[in-house]
N, C-alpha and C positions, 0 to 999 in steps of 0.2 A: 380549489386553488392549490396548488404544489407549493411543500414549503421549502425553505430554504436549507439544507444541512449543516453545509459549511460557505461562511462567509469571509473572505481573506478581502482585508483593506492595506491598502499603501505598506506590502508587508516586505521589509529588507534587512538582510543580513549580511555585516560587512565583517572581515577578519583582517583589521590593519588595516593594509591597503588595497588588499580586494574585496571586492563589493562581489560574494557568492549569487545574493538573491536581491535582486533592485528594483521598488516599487509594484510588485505585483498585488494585482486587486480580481479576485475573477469569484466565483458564487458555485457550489455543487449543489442541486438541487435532490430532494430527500428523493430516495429510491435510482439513482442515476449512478452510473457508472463512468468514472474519468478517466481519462489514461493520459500522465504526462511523458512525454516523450522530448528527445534531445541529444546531441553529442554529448560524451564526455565533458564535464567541468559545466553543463549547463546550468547546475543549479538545484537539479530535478533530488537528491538525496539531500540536498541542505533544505529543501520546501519540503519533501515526507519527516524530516528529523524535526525541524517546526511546528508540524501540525499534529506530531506526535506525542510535543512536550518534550522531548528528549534536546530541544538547540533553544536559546530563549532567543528571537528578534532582535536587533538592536532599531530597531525601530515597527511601525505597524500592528495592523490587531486579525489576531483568530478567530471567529464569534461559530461556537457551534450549539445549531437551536438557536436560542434566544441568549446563550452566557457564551460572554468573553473568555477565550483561555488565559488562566493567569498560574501560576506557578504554583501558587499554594491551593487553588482551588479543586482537589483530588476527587472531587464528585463529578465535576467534567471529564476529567481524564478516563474514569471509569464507563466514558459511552464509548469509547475507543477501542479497538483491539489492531494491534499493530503484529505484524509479521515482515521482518526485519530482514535483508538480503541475507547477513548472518544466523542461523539459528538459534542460535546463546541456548544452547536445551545442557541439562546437567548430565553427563554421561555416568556420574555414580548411580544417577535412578535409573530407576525404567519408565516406562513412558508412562503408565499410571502415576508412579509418584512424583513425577515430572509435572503433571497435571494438578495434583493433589495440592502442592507447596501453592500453587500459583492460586487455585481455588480457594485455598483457607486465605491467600492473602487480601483474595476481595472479599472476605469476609459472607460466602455463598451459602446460601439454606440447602440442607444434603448435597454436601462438594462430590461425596462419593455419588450418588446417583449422577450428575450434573457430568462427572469425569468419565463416565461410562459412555452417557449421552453422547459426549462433543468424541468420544472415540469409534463409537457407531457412527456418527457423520462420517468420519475420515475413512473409515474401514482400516482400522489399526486394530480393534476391541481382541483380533485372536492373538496381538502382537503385545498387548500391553503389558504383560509381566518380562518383556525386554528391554533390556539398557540403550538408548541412542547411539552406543558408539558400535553398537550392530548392526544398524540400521544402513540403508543406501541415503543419498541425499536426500532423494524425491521422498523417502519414508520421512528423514528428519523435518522437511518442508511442510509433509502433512501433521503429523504431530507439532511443529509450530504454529499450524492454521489451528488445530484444537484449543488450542493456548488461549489464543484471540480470542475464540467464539467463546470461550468458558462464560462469560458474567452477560451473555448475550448484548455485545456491542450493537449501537444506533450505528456506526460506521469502521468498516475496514479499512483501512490502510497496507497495501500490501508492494513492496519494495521490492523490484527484480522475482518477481515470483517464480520466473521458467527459469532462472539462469542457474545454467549446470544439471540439469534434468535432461533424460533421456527422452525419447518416444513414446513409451510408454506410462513413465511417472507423469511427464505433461499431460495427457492422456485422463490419469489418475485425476490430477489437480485439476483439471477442467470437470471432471462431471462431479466432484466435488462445489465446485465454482458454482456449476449450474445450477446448485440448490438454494441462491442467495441474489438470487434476480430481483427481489422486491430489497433489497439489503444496497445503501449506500456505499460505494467503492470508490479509491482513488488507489491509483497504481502507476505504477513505475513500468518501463519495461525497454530493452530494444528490442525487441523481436516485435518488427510495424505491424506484421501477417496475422499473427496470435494477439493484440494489442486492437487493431480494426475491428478483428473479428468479437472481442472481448467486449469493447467498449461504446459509451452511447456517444462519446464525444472525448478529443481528444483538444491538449494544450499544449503546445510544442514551446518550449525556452529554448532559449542559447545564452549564453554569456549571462546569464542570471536574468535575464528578460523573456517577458512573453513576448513571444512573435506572432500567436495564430491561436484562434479558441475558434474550431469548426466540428459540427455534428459530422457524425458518421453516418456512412450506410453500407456497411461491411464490404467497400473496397477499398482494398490495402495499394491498388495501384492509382487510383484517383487520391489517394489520401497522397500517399510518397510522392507525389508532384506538389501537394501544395506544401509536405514537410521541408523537402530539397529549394523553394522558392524561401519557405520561412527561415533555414539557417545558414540562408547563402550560397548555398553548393551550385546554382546557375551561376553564381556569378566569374568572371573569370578572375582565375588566383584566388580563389575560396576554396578549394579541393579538400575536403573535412570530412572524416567518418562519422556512423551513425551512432 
């Protein structure tokens, strides 16, 4: 039986008077891959900042496994690895010691072996004695995904991954990607093409609502019909980008 990864109940986020994220309840099951997708202002960076721990609820629960996320509970957080549309990497290090800081702070058995490892994933290991602010995006992108995988997360969290990446970094980052197919994902993305193709299932929000929780089968033209029905764009005077 498949268990369950992440379990979001009755989860909303309101700021004053707007309501970012409104009652959402949906289940990622272990080893699956999700892709939220949405226009602008959908909600979809206020639900990864959530499930991140980085935004608290103002109302709603996170349960990943069998534990509730709570704020002070930093043994949950540590199944997590997040890579964030920003990089936040230190540009006084190099990317070893970029890695290094982060490893000593989960508290890792040989951080040096372990920072070696996750830099062989990436294909960075000939680059590490380089500062990030050397680096192209897609270099700093991947060096953020090392970050993540450092204390070996139960699940990724990965926020606009392609955006601002060329052809061939995207390229990079997928067959990176493709080493983590038994590995729990939720992602962000507009890019519908790279998103279908990526994911086992996809959950379309608008206005901080979910509109559609439908399986994929890696067509991005069958999917964009029933995204355009989910946030309105059939309807007349709906005219909204992706």
């Amino acid at each position: 039986m498949t268990e369950t990864a992440i379990r979001v109940d009755d989860l909303t986020k309101g700021y004053g008077r707007v309501t970012a994220v409104d009652d959402l309840s949906f289940a990622v099951e272990d080893g699956e891959t999700v892709g939220l997708f949405g226009p602008n202002g959908a909600g979809k960076t206020t639900l990864m900042s959530m499930l991140a721990g980085l935004v608290r609820p103002t109302s709603g629960t996170i349960t990943l496994g069998t534990s509730e996320l709570t704020p002070d509970d930093h043994a949950v957080y540590r199944r997590l690895g997040v890579v964030t549309h920003e990089t936040m990497l230190y540009d006084a290090l190099t990317a070893r010691e970029n890695l290094r800081v982060h490893a000593d702070l989960h508290g890792l058995d040989d951080p040096a072996a372990r920072c070696e490892a996750v830099l062989d994933t990436v294909g960075l290991r000939e680059r590490a004695s380089q500062r990030p602010d050397a680096f192209s995006h897609g270099l700093c992108k991947r060096l953020s995904l090392a970050r993540a995988l450092l204390h070996h997360p139960d699940v990724l969290l990965l926020d606009e991954p392609y955006t601002g990446l060329d052809q061939r970094s995207v390229a990079d980052l997928e067959a990176v990607l493709d080493g983590f197919d038994d590995r729990t994902v939720v992602l962000t993305t507009h890019d519908i093409d790279r998103g279908v193709e990526r994911c086992d299932r996809a959950l379309v929000l608008d206005r901080g609502e979910l509109r559609a929780d439908v399986a994929l089968d890696g067509s991005a033209t069958d999917f964009e019909t029933t995204y355009r029905r989910a946030i309105g764009l059939d309807e007349p005077g709906r005219g909204r980008g992706v």
